[in-house]
N, C-alpha and C positions, 0 to 999 in steps of 0.2 A: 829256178834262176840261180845264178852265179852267187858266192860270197867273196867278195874280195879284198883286200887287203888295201888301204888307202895309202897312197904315198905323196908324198913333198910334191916328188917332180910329175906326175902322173894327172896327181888331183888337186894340189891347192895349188901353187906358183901359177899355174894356167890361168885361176880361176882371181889372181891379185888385177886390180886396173896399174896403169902405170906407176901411178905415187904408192900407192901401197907397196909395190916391187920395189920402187925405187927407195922406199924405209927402210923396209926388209934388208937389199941389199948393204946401204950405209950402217944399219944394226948388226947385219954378219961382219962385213967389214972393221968395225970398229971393235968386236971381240967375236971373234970364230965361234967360242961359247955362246954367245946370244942367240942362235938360233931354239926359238922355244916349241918349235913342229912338230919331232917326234913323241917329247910328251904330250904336247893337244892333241895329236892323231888317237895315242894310246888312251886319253881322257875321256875325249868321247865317241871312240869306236867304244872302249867301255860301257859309259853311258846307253847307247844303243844295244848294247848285246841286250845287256842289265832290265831294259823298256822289254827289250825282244822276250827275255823269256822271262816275266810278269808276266805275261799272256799267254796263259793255259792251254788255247789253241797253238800257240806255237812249240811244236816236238822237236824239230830237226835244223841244227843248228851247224854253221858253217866251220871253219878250223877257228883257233885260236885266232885274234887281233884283226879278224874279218867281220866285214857288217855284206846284208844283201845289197846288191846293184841297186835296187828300189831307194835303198837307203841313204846312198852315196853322196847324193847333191847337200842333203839338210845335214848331214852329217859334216861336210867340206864347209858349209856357211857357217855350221856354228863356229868350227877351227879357223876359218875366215876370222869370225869375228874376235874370237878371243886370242889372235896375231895380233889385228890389226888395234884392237885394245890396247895391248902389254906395249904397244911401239910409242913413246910421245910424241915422234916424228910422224905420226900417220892418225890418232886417237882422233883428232878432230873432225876424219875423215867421216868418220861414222855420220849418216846424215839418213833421210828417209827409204830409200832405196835397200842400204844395208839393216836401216830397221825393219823393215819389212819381209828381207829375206830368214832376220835374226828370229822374229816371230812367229816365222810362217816355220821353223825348223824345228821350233822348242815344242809349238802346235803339234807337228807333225811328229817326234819325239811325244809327247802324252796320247795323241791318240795312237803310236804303237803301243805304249803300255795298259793302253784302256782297252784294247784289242779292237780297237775301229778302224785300224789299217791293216789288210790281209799283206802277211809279211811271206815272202814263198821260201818253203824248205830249200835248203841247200842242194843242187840239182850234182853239182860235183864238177859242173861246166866250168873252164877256165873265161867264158864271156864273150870265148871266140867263134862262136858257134855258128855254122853255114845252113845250119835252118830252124826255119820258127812255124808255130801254128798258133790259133788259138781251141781252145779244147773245153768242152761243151758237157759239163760233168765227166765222163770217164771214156767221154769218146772226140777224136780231133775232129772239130768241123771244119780248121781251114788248116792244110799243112804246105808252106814255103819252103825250097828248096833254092841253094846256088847253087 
């Protein structure tokens, strides 16, 4: 599988609900410095590399400030959450929904480091890939083509 590089415009802005953007927006706004994203990207795509190789099973690891595809959503909630924290204009936002995605990431973060989530080497795919299979120890039992 892919490792990819998390971006602003790619993976978190998508993933704001309205008020959250609309924070976001009025906190760039009001100082172009305030945008705190590429450090939380770099925070905890860190964070995950750091989990990823704890675990002895994992050899083969992506480029520099990449996490795997598998990894991307719990990675994006957790910088979800610690945006929409750092904003006063949106902090109260936080309510069951985000605590539960904030949970289920930090979860999902321990059990990469505990090695109970199989993390897949780095394939060298850029993610745009026109075919898939799934693969049955060392042989493809089902292989997809467009």
């Amino acid at each position: 599988m892919a490792w990819v590089k998390i971006t602003k415009d790619q993976h978190i802005l998508p993933r704001l609900n309205n008020t959250e953007m609309a924070g976001y927006e009025d906190a760039v706004a009001e100082n172009p410095y305030a945008s705190k994203i590429p450090d939380l990207i770099k925070q905890v795509t860190d964070r995950f590399r750091g989990a990823i190789q704890s675990c002895k099973n994992n050899t083969s690891f992506g480029a520099s400030c990449t996490v795997p595809e598998e990894c991307v959503y719990h990675a994006v909630s957790l910088i979800k959450r610690a945006l929409v924290a750092s904003n006063p204009n949106t902090n109260e936002l936080q309510g069951t929904v985000r605590d539960s995605e904030y949970t289920a990431a930090e979860t999902y973060l321990e059990r990469v480091a505990d090695c109970k989530e199989v993390i897949s080497p780095d394939s060298g795919a850029t993610g745009d890939s026109t075919t898939a299979g799934i693969e049955w120890g060392s042989k493809t039992a089902l292989n997809f083509s467009l």
